[in-house]
PASEBA-1860 file (N, C-alpha, C; in nm, 3 decimals):
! residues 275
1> XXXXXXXX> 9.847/8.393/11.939/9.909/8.333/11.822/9.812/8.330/11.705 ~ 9.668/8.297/11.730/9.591/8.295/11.609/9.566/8.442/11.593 ~ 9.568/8.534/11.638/9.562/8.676/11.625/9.665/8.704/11.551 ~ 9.797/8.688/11.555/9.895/8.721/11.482/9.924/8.624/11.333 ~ 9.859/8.487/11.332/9.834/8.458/11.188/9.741/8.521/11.151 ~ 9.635/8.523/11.176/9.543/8.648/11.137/9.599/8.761/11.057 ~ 9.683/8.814/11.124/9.732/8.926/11.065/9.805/8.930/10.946 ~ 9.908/8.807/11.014/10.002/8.805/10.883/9.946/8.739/10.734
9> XXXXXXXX> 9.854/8.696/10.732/9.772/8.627/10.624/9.714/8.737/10.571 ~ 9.644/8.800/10.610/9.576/8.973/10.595/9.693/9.038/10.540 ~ 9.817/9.067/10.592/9.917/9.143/10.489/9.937/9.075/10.370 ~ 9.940/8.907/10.369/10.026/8.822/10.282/9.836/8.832/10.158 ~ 9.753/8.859/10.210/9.663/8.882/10.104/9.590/9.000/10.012 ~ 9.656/9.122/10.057/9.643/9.276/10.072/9.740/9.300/9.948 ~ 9.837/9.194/9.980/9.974/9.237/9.881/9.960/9.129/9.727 ~ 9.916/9.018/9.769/9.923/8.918/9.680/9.811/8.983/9.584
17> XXXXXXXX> 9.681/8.993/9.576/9.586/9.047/9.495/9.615/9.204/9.482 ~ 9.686/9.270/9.554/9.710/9.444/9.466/9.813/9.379/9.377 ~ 9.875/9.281/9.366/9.966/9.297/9.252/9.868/9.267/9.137 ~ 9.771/9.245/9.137/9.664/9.221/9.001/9.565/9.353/8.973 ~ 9.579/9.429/9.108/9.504/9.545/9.135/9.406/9.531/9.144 ~ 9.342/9.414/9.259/9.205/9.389/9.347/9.254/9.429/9.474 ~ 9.135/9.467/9.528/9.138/9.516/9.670/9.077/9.336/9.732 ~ 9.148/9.255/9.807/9.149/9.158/9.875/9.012/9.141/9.951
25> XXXXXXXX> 8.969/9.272/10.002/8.818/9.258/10.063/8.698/9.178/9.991 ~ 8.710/9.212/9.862/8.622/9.175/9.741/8.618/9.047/9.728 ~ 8.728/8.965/9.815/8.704/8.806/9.710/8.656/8.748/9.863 ~ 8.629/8.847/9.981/8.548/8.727/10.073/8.626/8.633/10.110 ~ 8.750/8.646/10.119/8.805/8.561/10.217/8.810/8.505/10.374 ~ 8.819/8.403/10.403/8.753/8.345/10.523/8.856/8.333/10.611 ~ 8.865/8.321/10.760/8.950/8.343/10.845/9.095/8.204/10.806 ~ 9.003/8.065/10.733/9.106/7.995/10.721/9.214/8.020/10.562
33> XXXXXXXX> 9.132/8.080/10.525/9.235/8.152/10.372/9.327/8.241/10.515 ~ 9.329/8.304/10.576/9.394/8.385/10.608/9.469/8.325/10.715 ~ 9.452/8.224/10.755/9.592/8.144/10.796/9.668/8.050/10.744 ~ 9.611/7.972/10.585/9.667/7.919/10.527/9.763/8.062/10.483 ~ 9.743/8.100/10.432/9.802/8.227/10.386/9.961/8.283/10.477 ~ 9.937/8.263/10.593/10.004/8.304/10.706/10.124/8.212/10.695 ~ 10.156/8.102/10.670/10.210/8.004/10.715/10.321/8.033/10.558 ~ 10.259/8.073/10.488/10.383/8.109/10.364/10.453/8.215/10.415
41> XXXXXXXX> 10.413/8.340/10.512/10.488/8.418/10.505/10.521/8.405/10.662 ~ 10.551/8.332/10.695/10.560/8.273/10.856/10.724/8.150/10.855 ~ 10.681/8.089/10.786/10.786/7.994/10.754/10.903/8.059/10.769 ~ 10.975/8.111/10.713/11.141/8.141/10.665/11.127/8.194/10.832 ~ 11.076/8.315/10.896/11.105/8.388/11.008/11.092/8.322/11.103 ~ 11.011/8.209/11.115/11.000/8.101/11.228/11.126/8.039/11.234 ~ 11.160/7.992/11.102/11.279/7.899/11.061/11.453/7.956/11.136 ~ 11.463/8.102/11.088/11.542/8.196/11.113/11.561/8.227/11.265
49> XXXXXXXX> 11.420/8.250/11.344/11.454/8.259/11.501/11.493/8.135/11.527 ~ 11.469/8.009/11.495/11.476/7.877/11.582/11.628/7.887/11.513 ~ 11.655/7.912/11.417/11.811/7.870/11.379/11.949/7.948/11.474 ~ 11.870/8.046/11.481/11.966/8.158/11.560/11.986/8.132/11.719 ~ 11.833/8.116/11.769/11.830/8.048/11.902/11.901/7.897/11.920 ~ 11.892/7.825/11.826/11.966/7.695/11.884/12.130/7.743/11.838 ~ 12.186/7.799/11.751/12.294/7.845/11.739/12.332/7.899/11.819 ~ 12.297/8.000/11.937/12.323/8.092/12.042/12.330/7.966/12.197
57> XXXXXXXX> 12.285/7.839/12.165/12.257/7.754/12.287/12.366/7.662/12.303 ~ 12.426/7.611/12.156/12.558/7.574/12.149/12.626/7.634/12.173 ~ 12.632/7.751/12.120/12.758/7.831/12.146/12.811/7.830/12.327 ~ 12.655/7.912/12.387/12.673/7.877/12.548/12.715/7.714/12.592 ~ 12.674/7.635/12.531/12.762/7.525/12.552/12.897/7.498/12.584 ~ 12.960/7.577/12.491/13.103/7.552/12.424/13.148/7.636/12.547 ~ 13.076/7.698/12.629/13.188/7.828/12.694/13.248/7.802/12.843 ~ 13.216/7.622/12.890/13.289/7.623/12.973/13.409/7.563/12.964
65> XXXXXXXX> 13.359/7.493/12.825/13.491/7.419/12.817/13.641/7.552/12.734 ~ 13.619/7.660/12.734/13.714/7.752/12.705/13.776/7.840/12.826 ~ 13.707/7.801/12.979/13.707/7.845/13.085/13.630/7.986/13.092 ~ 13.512/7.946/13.193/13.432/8.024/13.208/13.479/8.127/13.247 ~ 13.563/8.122/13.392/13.600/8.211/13.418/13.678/8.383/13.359 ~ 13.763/8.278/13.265/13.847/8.440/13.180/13.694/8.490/13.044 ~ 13.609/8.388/12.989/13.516/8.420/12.900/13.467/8.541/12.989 ~ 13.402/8.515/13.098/13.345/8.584/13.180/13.410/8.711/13.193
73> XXXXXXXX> 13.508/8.713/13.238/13.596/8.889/13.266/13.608/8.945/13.116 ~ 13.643/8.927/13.023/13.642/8.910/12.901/13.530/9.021/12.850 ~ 13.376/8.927/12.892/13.322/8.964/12.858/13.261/9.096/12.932 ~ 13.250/9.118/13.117/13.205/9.205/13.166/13.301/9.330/13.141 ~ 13.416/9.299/13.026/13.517/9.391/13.007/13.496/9.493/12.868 ~ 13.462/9.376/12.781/13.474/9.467/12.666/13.302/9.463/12.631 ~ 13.215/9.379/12.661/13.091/9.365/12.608/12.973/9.517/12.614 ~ 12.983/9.576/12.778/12.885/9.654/12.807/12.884/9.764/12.701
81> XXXXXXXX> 13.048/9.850/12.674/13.081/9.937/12.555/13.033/9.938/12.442 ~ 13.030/9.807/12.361/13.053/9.757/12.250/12.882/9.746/12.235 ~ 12.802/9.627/12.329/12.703/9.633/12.335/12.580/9.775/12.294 ~ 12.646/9.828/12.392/12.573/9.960/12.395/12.585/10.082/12.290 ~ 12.671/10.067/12.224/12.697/10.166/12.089/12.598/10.089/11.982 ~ 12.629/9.945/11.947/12.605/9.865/11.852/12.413/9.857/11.880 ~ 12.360/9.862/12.018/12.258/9.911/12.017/12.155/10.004/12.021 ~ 12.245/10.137/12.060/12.198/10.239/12.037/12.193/10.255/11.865
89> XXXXXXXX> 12.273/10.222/11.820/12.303/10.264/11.663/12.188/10.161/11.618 ~ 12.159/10.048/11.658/12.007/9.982/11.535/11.900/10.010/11.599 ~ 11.835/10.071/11.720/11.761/10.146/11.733/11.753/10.307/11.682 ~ 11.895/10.361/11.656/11.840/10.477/11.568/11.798/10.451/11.441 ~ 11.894/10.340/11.421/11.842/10.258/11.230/11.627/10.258/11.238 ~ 11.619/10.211/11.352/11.489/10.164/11.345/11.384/10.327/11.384 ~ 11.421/10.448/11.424/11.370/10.556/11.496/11.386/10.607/11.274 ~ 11.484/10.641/11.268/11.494/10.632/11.168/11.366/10.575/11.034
97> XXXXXXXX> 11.375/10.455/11.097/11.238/10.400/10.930/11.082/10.449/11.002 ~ 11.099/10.477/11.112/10.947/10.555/11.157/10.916/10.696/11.084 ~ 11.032/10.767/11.112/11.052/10.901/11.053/11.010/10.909/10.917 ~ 11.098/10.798/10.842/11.166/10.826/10.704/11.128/10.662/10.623 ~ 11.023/10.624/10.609/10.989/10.494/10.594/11.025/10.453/10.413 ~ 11.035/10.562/10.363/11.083/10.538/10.219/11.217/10.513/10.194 ~ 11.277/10.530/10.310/11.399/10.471/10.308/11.406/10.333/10.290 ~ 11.345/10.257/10.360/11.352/10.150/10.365/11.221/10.020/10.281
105> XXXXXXXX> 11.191/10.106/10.187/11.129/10.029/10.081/11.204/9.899/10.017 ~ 11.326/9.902/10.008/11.341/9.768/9.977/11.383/9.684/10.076 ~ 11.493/9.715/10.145/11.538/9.634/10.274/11.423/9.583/10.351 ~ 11.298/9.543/10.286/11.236/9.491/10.411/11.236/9.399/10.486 ~ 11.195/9.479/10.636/11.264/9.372/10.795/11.369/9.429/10.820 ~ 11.425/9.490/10.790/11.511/9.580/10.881/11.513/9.678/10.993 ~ 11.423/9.749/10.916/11.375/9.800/11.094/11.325/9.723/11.172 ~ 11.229/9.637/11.171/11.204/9.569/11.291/11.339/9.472/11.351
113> XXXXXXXX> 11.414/9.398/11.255/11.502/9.383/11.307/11.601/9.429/11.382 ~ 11.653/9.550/11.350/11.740/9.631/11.410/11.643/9.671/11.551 ~ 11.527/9.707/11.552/11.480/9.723/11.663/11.521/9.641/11.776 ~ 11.446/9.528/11.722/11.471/9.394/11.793/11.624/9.328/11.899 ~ 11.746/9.363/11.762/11.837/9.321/11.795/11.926/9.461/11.904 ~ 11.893/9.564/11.858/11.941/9.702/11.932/11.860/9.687/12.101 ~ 11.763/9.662/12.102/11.721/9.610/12.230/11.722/9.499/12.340 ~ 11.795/9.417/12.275/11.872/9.301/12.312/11.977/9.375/12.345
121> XXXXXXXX> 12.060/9.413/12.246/12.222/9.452/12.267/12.167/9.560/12.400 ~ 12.086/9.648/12.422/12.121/9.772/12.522/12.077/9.648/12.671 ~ 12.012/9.579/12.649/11.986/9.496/12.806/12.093/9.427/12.786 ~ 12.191/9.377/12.717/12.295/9.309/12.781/12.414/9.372/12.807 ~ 12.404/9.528/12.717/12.515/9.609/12.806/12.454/9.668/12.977 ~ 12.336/9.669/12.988/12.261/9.713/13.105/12.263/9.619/13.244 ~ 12.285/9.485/13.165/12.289/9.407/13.237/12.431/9.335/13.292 ~ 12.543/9.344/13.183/12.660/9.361/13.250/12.729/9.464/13.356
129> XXXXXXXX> 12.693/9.573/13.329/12.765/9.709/13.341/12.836/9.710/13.343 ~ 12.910/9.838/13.323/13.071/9.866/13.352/13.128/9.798/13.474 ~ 13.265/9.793/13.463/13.358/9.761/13.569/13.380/9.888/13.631 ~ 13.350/9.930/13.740/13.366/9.979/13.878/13.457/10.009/13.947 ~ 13.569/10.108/13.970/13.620/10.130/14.107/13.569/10.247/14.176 ~ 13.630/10.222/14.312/13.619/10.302/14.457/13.776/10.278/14.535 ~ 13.848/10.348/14.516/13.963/10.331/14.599/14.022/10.174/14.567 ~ 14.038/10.164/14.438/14.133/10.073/14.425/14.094/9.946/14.423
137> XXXXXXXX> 13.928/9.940/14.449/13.822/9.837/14.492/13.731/9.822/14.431 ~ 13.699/9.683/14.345/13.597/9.684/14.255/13.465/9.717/14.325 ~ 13.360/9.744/14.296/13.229/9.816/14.318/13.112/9.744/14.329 ~ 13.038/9.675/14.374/12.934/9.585/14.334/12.870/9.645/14.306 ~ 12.812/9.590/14.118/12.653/9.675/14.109/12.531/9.714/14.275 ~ 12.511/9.836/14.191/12.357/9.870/14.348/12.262/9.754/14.284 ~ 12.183/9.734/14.422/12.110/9.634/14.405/11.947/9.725/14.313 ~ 11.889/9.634/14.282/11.782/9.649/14.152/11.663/9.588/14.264
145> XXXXXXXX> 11.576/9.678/14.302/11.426/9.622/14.325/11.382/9.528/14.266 ~ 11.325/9.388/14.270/11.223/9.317/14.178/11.139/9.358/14.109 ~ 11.054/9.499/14.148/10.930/9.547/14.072/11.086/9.639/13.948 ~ 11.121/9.613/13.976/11.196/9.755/13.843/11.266/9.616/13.766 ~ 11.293/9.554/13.791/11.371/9.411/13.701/11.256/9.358/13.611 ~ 11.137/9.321/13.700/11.032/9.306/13.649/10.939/9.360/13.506 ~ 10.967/9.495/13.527/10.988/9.628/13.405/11.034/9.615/13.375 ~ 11.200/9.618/13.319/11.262/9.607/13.288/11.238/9.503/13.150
153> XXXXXXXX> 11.228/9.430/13.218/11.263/9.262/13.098/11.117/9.290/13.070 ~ 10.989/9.332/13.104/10.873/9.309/13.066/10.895/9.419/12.927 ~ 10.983/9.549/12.971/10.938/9.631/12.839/11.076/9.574/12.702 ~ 11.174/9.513/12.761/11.243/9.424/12.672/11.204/9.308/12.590 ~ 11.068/9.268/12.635/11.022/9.163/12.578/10.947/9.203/12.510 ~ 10.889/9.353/12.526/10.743/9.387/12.490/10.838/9.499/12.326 ~ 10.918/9.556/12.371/10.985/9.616/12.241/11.091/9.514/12.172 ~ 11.138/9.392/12.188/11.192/9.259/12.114/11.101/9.215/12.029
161> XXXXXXXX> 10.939/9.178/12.048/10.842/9.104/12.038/10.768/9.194/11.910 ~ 10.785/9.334/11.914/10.717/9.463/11.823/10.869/9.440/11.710 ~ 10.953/9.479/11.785/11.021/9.426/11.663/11.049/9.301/11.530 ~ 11.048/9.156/11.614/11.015/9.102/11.538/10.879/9.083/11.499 ~ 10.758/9.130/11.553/10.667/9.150/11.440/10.666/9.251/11.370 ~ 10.751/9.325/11.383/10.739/9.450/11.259/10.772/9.358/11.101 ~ 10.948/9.285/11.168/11.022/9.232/11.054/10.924/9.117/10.984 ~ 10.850/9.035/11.070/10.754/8.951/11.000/10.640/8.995/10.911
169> XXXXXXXX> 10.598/9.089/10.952/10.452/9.178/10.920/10.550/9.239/10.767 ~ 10.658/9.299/10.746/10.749/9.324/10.620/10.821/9.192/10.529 ~ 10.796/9.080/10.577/10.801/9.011/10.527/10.673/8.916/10.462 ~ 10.554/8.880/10.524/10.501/8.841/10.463/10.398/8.950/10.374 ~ 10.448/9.062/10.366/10.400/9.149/10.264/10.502/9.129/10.128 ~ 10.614/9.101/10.120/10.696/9.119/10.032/10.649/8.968/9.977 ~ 10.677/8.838/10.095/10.569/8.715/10.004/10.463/8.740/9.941 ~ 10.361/8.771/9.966/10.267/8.786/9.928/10.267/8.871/9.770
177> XXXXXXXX> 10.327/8.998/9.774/10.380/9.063/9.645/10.446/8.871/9.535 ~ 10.518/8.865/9.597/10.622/8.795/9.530/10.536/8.653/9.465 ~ 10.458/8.578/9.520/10.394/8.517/9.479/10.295/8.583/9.368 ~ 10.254/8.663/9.422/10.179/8.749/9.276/10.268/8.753/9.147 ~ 10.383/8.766/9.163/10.478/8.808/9.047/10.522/8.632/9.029 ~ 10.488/8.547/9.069/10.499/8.411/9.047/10.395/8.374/8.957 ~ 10.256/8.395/8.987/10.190/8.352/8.945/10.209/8.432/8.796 ~ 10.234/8.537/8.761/10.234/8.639/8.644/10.322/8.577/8.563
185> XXXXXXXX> 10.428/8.541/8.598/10.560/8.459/8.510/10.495/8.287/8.460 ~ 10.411/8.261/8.538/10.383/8.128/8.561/10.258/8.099/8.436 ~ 10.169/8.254/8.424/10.039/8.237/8.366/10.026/8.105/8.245 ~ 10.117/8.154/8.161/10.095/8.059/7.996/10.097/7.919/8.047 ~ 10.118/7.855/8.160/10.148/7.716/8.124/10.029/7.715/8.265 ~ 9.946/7.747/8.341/9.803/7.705/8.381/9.677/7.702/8.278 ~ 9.619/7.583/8.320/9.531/7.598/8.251/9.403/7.653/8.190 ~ 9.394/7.671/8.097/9.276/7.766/8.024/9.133/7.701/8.095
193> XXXXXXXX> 9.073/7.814/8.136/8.941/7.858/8.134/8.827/7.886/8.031 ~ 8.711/7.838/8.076/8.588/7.839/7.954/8.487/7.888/8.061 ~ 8.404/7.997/8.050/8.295/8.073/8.153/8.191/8.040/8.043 ~ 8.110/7.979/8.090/7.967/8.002/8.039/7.840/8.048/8.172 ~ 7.772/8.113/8.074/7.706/8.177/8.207/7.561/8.247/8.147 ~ 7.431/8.212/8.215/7.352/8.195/8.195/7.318/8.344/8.106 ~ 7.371/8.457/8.177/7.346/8.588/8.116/7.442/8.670/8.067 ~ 7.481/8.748/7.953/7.603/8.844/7.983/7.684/8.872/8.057
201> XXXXXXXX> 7.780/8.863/8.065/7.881/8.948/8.160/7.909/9.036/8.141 ~ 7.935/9.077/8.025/7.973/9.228/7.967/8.103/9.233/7.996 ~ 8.182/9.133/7.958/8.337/9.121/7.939/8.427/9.197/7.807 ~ 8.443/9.331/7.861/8.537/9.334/7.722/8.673/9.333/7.788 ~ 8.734/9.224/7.738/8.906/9.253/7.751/8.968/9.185/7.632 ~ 9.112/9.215/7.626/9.189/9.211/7.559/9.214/9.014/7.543 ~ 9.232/8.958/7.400/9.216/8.856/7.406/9.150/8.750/7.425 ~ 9.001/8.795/7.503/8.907/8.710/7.575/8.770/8.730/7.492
209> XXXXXXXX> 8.701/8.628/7.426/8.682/8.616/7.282/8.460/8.567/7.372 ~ 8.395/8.603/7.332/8.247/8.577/7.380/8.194/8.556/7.256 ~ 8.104/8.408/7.281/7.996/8.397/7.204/7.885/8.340/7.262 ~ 7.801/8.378/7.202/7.654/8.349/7.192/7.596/8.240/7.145 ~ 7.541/8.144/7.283/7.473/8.037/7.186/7.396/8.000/7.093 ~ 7.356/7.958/6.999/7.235/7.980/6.941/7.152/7.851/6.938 ~ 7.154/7.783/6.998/7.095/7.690/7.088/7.018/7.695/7.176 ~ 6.816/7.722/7.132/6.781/7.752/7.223/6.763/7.705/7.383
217> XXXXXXXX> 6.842/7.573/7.357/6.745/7.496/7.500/6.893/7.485/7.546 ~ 7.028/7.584/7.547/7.133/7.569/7.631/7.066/7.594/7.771 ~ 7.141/7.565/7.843/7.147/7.625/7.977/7.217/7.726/7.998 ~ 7.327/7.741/7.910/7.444/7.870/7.952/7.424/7.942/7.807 ~ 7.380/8.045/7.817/7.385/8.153/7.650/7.510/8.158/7.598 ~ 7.591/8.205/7.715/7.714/8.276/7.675/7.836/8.228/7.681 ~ 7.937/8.191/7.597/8.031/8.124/7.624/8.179/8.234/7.619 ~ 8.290/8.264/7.710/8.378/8.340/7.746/8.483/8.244/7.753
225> XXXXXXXX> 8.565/8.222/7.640/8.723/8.209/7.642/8.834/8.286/7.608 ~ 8.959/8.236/7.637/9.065/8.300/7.691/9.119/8.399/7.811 ~ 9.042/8.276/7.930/9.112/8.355/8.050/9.193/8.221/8.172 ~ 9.223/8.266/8.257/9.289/8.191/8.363/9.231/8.229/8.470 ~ 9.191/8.120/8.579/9.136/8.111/8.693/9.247/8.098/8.811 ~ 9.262/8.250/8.862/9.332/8.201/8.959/9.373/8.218/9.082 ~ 9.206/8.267/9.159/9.201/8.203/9.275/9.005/8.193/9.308 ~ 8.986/8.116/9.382/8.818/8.099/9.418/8.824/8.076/9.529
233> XXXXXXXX> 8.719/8.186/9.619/8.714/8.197/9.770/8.564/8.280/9.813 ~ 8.471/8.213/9.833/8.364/8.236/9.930/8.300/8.255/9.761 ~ 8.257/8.152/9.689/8.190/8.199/9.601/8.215/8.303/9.443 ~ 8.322/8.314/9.460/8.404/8.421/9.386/8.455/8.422/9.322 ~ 8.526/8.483/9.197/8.603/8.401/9.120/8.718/8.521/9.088 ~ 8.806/8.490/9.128/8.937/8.628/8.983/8.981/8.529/8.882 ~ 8.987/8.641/8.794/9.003/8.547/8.626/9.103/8.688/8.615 ~ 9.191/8.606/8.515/9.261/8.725/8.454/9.269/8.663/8.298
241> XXXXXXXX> 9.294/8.747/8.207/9.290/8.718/8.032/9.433/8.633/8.063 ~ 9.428/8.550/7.954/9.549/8.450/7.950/9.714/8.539/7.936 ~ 9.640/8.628/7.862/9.809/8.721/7.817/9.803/8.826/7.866 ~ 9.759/8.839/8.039/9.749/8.944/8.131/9.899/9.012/8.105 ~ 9.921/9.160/8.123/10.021/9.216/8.165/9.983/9.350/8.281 ~ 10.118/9.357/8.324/10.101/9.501/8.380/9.979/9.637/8.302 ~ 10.072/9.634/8.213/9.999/9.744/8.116/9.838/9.728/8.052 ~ 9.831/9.625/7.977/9.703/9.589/7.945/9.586/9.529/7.996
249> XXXXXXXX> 9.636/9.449/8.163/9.577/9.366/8.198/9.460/9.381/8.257 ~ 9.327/9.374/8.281/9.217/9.423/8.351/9.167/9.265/8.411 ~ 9.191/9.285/8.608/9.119/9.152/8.642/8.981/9.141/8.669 ~ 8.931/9.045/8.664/8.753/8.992/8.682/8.740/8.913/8.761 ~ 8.649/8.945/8.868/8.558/8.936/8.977/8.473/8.896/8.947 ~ 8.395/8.779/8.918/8.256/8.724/8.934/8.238/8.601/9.017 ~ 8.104/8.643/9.021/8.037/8.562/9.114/8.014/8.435/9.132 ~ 8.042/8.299/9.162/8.050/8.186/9.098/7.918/8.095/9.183
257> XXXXXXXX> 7.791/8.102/9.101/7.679/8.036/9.156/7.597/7.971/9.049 ~ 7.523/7.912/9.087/7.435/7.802/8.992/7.436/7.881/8.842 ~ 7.480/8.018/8.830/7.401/8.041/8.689/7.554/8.069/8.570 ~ 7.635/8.006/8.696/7.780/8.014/8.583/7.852/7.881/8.562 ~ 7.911/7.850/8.431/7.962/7.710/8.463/8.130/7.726/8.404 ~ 8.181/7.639/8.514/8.345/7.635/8.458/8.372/7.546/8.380 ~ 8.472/7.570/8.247/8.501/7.436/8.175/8.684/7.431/8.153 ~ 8.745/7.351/8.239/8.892/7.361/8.212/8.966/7.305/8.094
265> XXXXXXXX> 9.063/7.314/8.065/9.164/7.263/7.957/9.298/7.320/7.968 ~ 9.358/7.181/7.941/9.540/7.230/7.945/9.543/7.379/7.821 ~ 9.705/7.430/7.858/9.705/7.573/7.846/9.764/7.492/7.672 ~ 9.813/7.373/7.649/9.804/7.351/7.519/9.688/7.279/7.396 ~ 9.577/7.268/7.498/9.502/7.174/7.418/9.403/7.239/7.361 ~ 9.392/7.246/7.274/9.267/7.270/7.144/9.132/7.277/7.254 ~ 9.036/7.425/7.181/8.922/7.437/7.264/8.827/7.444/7.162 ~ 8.729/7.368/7.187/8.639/7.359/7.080/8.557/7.541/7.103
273> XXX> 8.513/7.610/6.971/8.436/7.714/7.011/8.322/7.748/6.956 ~ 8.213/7.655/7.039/8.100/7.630/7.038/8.025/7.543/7.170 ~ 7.912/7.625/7.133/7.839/7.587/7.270/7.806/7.449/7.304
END
């Protein structure tokens, strides 16, 4: 389980910083960024199996009081057919996004889902089977070894389990994007940033205004406004210019240690500009 937040925090941070166009390696993130991280793109799919599973537990509830018995014929009647088309068909859906993965650029979680659910559906047509005759005489399934049942449900669990981590692993990539495009809509109303810093940075961007102290006994030479701080991890800093865009926007990476100092202010309040 901590292996698989692991992971999903690692997609949900791969995606969140390329939408600024940083490579995620760079900001030194620590194993617990990457499970806080996890738990945003974990939520809804956790939420979604437990909803479906307790929905599927009532339902078995409800089915004796409709008489088990005819549910039952009912079902060893029309289910195995039905089952088995409906799962062959979302496992080709899913053979399919292996092949042809640009297909499924937006629908993401679909293939893993369809995996998931197409492999369910073929073990419960496998596991009903057809209805049987021999001379007029229903047929009892042949009996099934333990070591092959055993297989069986082990590689059902093991291709259920790939599936829904496919659909999770496509989902907390699309969070991760999506929060990026949150924070981008969100920029003008966080608050403004002031970098002073003992030496040059050699900041040229768009909007983001440097001066020079002339104060010999500052501690910080250089003073850098008009940007937004917005995220700090292992020492690090991404800044983006206040009126970042797609097109113009260039993000910054520095280093955040004794020889830089942060100075905040609301995104409406007057900044004095001077050292």
């Amino acid at each position: 389980m901590t292996a698989l937040m692991y992971y999903f925090g690692v997609l949900h941070a791969y995606w969140f910083f390329n939408r600024f166009g940083v490579d995620y390696s760079v900001m030194g993130l620590t194993p617990q960024d990457y499970f806080l991280r996890s738990a945003d793109g974990l939520f809804v799919p956790l939420m979604a199996c437990s909803a479906v599973g307790l929905a599927g537990l009532w339902c078995w509830r409800l089915v004796p009081t409709m008489g088990a018995a005819r549910v039952r014929a009912l079902a060893t009647r029309f289910l195995p057919p039905v089952a088995a088309l409906v799962g062959l068909g979302l496992v080709l859906v899913a053979l399919l996004a292996v092949l042809r993965p640009a297909l499924f650029d937006e629908p993401l979680g679909v293939p893993g889902l369809a995996l998931a659910a197409g492999v369910v559906a073929l073990a419960a047509a496998s596991r009903f089977g057809w209805p049987r005759r021999d001379g007029g005489r229903r047929r009892q399934r042949s009996w099934v070894p333990s070591e092959v049942a055993v297989a069986e449900w082990a590689a059902v669990f093991l291709l259920t389990s790939a599936g829904l981590f496919w659909a999770a692993g496509d989902y907390s990539a699309a969070v991760g994007t999506r929060r990026g495009n949150d924070v981008v809509a969100a920029l003008p109303t966080w608050p403004d940033v002031v970098v002073y810093s003992e030496k040059s940075l050699n900041l040229s961007l768009p909007d983001v205004h440097m001066q020079r102290c002339t104060d010999t006994e500052a501690a910080f030479a250089y003073r850098y406004e008009g940007m937004k701080l917005i995220v700090q991890s292992s020492n690090r800093l991404l800044l983006l210019p206040a009126r970042w865009t797609d097109s113009t926007g260039t993000a910054v990476v520095i280093p955040h240690n004794d020889s830089v100092r942060l100075e905040f202010t609301g995104p409406s309040a007057s900044q004095g500009r001077s050292c």
